[in-house]
N, C-alpha and C positions, 0 to 999 in steps of 0.2 A: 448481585446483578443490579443493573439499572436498569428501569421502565420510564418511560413519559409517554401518553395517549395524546392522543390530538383527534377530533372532530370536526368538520365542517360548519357544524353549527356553534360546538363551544370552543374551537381554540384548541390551546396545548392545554392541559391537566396541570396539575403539579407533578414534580418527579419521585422517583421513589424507585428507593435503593433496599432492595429485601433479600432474604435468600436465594441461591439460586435454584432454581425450577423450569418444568417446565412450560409451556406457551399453551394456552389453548386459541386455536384457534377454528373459524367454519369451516366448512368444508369447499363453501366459494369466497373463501377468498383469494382476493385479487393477487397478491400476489405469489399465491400457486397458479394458479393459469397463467395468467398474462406477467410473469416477472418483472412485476412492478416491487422491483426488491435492489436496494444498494448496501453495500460495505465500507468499513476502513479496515486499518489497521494501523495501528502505532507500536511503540514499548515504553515501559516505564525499565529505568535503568538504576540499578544501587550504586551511588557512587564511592571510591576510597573514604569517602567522609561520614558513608553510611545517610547519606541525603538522597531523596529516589529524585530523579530526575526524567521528563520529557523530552523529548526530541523533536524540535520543532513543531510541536503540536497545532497551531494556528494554521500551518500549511496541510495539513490534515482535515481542517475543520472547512478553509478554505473550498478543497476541493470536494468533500463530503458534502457540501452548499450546494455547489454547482452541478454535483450528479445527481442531487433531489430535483434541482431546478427542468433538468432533461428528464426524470422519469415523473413529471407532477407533480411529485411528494410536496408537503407544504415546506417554507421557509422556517427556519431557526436561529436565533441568538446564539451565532461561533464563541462566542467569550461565555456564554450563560452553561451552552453545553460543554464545552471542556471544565468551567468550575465545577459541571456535577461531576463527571469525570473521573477529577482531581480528588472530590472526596471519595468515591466508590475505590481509585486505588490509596489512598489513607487509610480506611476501613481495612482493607485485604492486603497493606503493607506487608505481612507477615511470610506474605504470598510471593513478594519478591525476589531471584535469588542471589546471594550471596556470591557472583561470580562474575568475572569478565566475559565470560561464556556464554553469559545464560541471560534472561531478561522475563519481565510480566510482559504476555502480549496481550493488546487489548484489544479488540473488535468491539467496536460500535458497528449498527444493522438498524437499518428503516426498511420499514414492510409500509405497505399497502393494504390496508385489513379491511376494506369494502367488503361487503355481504353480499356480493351481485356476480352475477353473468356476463355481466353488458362490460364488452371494451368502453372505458371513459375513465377519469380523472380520478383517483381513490376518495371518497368524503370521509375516511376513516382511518389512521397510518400509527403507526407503533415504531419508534425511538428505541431499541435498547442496549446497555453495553454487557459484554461478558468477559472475562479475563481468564489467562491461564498462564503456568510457568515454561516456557518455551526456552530450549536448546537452539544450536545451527540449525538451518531448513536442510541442510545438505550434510552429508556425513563426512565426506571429504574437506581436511580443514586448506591442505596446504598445495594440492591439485587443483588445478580447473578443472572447469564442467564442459562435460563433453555435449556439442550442440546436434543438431540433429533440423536438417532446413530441407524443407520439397514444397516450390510452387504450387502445387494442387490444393494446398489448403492455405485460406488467408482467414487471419485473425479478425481483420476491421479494414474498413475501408473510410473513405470521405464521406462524410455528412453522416457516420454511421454513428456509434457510441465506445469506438475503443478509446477515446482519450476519460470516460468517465468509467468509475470504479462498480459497475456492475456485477451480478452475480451470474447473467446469463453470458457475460464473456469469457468467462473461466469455463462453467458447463459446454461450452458448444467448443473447448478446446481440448476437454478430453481424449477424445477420440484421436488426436494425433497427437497426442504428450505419449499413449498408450503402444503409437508405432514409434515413435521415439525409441521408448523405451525396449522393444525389440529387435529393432537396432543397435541397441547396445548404446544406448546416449541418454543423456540425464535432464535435457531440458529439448522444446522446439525453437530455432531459432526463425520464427516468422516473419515471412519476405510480404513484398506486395509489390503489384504493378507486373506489365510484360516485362517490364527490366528487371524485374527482381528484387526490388529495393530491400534492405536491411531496415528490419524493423525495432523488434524487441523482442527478449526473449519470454519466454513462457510465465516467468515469475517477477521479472526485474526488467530495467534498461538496461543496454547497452552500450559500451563504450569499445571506440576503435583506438587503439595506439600505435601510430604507423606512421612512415615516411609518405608524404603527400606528392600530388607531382608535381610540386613545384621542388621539392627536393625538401621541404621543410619538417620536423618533428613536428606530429599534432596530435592534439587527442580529441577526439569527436564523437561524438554522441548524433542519432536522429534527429531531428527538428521535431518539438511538436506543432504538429501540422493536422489536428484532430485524428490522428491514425492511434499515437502510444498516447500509454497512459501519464503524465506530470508529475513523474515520479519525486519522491522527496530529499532521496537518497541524489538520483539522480541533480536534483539543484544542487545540494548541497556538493557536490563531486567539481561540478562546476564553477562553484562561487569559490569554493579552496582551490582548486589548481587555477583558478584565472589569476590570482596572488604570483603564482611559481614558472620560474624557469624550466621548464619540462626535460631541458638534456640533462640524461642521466649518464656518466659517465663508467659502465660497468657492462658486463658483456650481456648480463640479465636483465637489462632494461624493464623489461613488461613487470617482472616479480617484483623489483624493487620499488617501483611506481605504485603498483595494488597493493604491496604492504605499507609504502608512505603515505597512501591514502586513507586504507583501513586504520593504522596506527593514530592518524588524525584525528577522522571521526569519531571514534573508539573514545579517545583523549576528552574531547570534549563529552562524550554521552554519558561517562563516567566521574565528570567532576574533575579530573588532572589538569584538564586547560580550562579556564574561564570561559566561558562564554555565554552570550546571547541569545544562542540558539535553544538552550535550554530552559528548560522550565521546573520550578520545583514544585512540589509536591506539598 
């Protein structure tokens, strides 16, 4: 794992990549009470050339900036911390897996580790990364997911913090992932507004593919509009299909679109297509 300290007084620490373990931490700190705590997440990908590659990493580092910057966390060098990164998965290469399937996930976490009581600014905050060999999040490879939507609960609102990668918007959507799933459905698809707007779903964005009324094929996605998260997947979905013709000439429209898209991504995460978007190791 990786550690980097930061204080108030002295700054960031040096980094430091040691066994994994675990945290001690007080009993007030801040960010147990007051979830002064954010996340990422990325993958590292083995490519057919056996080269681990990143997935747009920068856009990760990007937005990991700007959710410290809304919880006070201090500021960090995006290019500084993905080279430590870079070397913690070199180190644990090994740990890679060997499959189109599979990937190293990474989680990067910044705490808030004040010693205090007192609602205010952290003078104290802990950087660190940990990694694990991760499968699909879903078990279902070649099905969709069944959504599960009821106005009574809303995810995020305006001027709130669903567009940043917190830990307490995940925790406070438990509760309704949990009647989801007794309903017999596998993710919540959260609305907002009296109109009900379409938001995002529980884990990921959303994309529509439908006939519009103006009679046009489109594929559309939410705005972000400070409600969803900036997802990465979600650009990248965007920036490929604004390339493409979207009529698909086949009675299964929908499937063939989500596997020419999957198939894309894929392509590049794995080293088959060149690309820019990737980062090596």
């Amino acid at each position: 794992m990786l550690t980097i300290e930061w204080s108030a007084s002295e700054g960031w620490q040096a980094p430091l990549i040691k066994p994994f373990g675990n945290l001690s931490l007080h009993p007030a700190c801040s960010s147990l009470h007051y979830a002064i705590q954010l996340f990422e997440g990325l993958k590292a990908f083995r490519g057919v050339d056996n080269q681990l590659r990143l997935f747009r990493p920068m856009l990760n580092m990007k937005r990991m900036s700007d959710t410290a910057k809304r919880a006070c966390l201090p500021a960090f060098d995006q290019s500084e911390f993905l080279e430590c990164i870079r070397r913690l998965v070199k180190i644990d290469q090994d740990w890679v897996p060997h499959s189109d399937s599979a990937s190293l996930y990474i989680r990067p976490t910044f705490l808030g580790t004040e010693q205090s009581l007192g609602v205010k600014k952290a003078a104290n905050a802990l950087l660190y990364v940990i990694l694990c060999p991760v499968g699909s999040y879903f078990n279902s490879q070649t099905d969709g997911l069944s959504l599960w939507a009821d106005p009574k609960y809303t995810r995020a609102w305006k001027g709130g913090t669903g567009n940043y990668k917190m830990g307490g918007n995940y925790g406070c959507s438990l509760f309704a992932q949990y009647e989801a799933e007794d309903h017999g459905c596998q993710q919540v698809l959260w609305l907002y507004g009296e109109d009900h707007q379409i938001t995002e779903a529980g884990t990921m964005n959303i994309f529509l593919h439908w006939i519009n009324e103006d009679g046009e094929e489109e594929l559309a996605t939410p705005p972000l509009d400070g409600i969803i998260l900036p997802g990465v997947t979600r650009q990248s979905i965007l920036e490929l299909t604004g390339k493409w013709n979207l009529h698909i000439p086949c009675q299964d429209k929908d499937s063939q679109l989500s596997s020419r898209i999957a198939k894309e991504l894929t392509d590049i995460q794995h080293g088959r297509t060149p690309s820019d978007w990737t980062f090596l190791v």
